[in-house]
Each structure stands twice: as C-alpha cells, then as structure tokens.
N, C-alpha and C positions, 0 to 999 in steps of 0.2 A: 832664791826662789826664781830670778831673774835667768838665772844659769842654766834652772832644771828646766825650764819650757823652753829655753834656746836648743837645749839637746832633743826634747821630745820631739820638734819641730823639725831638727835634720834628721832623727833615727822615721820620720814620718816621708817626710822627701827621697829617702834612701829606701822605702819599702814602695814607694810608690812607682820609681826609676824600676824596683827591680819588677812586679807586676808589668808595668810596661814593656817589658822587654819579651818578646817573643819565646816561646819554650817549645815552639813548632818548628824547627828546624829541618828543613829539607835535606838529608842525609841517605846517601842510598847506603847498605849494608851489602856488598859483594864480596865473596872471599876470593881467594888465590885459582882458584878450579871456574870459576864464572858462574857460581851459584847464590844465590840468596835462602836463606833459611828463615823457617817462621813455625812455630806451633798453632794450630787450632784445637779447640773443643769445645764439646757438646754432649751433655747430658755426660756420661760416665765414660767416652768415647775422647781418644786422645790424637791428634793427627801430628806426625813430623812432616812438614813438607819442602823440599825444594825443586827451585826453578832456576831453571838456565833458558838462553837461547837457542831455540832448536825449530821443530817443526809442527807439535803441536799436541805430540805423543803425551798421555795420562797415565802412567803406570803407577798401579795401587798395591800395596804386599809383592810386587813383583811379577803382577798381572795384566793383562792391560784394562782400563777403566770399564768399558763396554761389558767385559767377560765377568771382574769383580760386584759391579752393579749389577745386575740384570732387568731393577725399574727402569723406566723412564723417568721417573719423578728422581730417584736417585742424582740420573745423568745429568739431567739438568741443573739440580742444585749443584753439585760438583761445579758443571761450567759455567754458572754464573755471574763470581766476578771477573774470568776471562771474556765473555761477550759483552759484561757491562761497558769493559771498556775498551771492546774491539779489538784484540790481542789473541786471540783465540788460536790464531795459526801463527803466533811467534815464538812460545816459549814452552818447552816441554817441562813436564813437572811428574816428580818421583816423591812417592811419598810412603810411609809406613804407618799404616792405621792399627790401633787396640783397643781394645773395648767396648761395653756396649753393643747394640745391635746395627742392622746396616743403615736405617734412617739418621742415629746418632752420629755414626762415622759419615754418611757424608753431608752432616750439617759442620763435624770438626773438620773435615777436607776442605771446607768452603772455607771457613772460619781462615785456616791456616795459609788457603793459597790467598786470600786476597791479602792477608796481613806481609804475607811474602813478596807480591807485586808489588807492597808500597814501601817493602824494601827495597827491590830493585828499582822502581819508579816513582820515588816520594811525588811528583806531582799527580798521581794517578789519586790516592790518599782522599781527595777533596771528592772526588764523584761516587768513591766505595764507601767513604761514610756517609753518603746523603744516602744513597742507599741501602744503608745499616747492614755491609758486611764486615763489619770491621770491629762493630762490638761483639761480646763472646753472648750467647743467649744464653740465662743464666738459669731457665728457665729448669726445673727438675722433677723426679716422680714424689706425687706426697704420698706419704709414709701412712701404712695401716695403724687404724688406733684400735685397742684393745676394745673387746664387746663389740666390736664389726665385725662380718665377712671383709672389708676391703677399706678403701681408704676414707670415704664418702658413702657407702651404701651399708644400712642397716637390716638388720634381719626383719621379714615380714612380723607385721603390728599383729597377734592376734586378740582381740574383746573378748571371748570368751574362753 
C-alpha cells in the first residue's frame, strides 16, 4: 500500500516537471534557399505562402498583390500582419492561393503570412497573436436546411 502511493507520488512530480516545461520553443523554420513556409486558410480558401528577405514585393498566383486584389479592404488584410509588426518593406512573399472567393483567399493569405513570419521570426509570435493573426478563423457558411429557401430564412407566413 505504502509502495503504491510512493509511485503515484513521483509518477505525480514527473507530470508536473513535465507541464512545467515550456513547449513554446522559439525555433525559426528557414530552409536552404532563405525561405520560410507556412499554410493559411479561411473558409474554403487555402493559401501556400513563402517569405524571404527582399524588398517588399507581394506576389499572388503569380501576379502582383495590387493587380490580384482589386479591394482595398482585400489589400489591407493581406498586409496586416507585415504592418502589425513593421516589416512591411523587408520581406517579399510569394504565395499560391485556391479556393473560395477573393475575401476567403485573402483572410488565408493573412492567416498563412503571419504563421510564416513567426517562422522566420519566432519573437514576432507574441504581438501576431495578441492580435489574433495566428489563429485560423474557423468560422464557415451554414448549411441550407430542407423546407427553406436558404439557411435561416423561411418562406413568407401565409393565414389564409
């Protein structure tokens, strides 16, 4: 009896040691070419993206960002976790977008380039997630139910 609580007690200290231990590891992820890689997405919309150091260039399907976009609202989500954290004119990023419509692909562009910057920059990490670019929005279209026109909206009531 004396035995079994001696064990529970260090397998208790040994899970406690391991909790403890940080699993946040500051690790940048660079390959051989000076890129870093990251997926985003959003809604049905899937982004590849990498970044290198360069000069500030956004090239989308092989377009430049400006010409692929044509919102404003687009552009700016795009470059928002580069201004979040002031980097805007250091690193070029090449990416290949599918799916979805253009609002989805550039909330996955977003999604993917700041996942990417804290690749290359794990201290960057701390100011992209306070700002929630770093979690995916998981947010999706609900589904039409049968006896609607649409997903929420019911056909007009008539009383007589």
């Amino acid at each position: 009896m004396n035995d079994k609580e001696t064990k529970l007690e260090d397998k208790k200290e040994v899970i406690d040691e391991v909790k403890n231990v940080t699993t946040d590891v500051a690790v940048s992820t660079i390959d051989k070419h000076g890129r870093s890689y990251a997926t985003g997405k959003r809604k049905s919309s899937i982004a590849r993206v990498w970044i290198k150091l360069g000069s500030g260039k956004i090239i989308v399907n092989g377009i430049p960002s400006d010409d692929y976009f044509k919102r404003e609202t687009h552009r700016i989500i795009i470059s928002q976790p580069l201004n979040l954290v002031s980097r805007s004119d250091r690193y070029d990023v090449v990416c290949s977008v599918s799916g979805g419509g253009l609002s989805g692909q550039a909330g996955a562009l977003r999604h993917g380039l700041s996942r990417a910057l804290t690749g290359y920059e794990p201290e960057l990490r701390p100011s992209l997630k306070e700002a929630g670019l770093i979690k995916r929005d998981a947010r999706r279209v609900e589904r039409k139910k049968y006896g609607q026109p649409k997903a929420r909206r019911s056909f007009q009531f008539s009383k007589r």
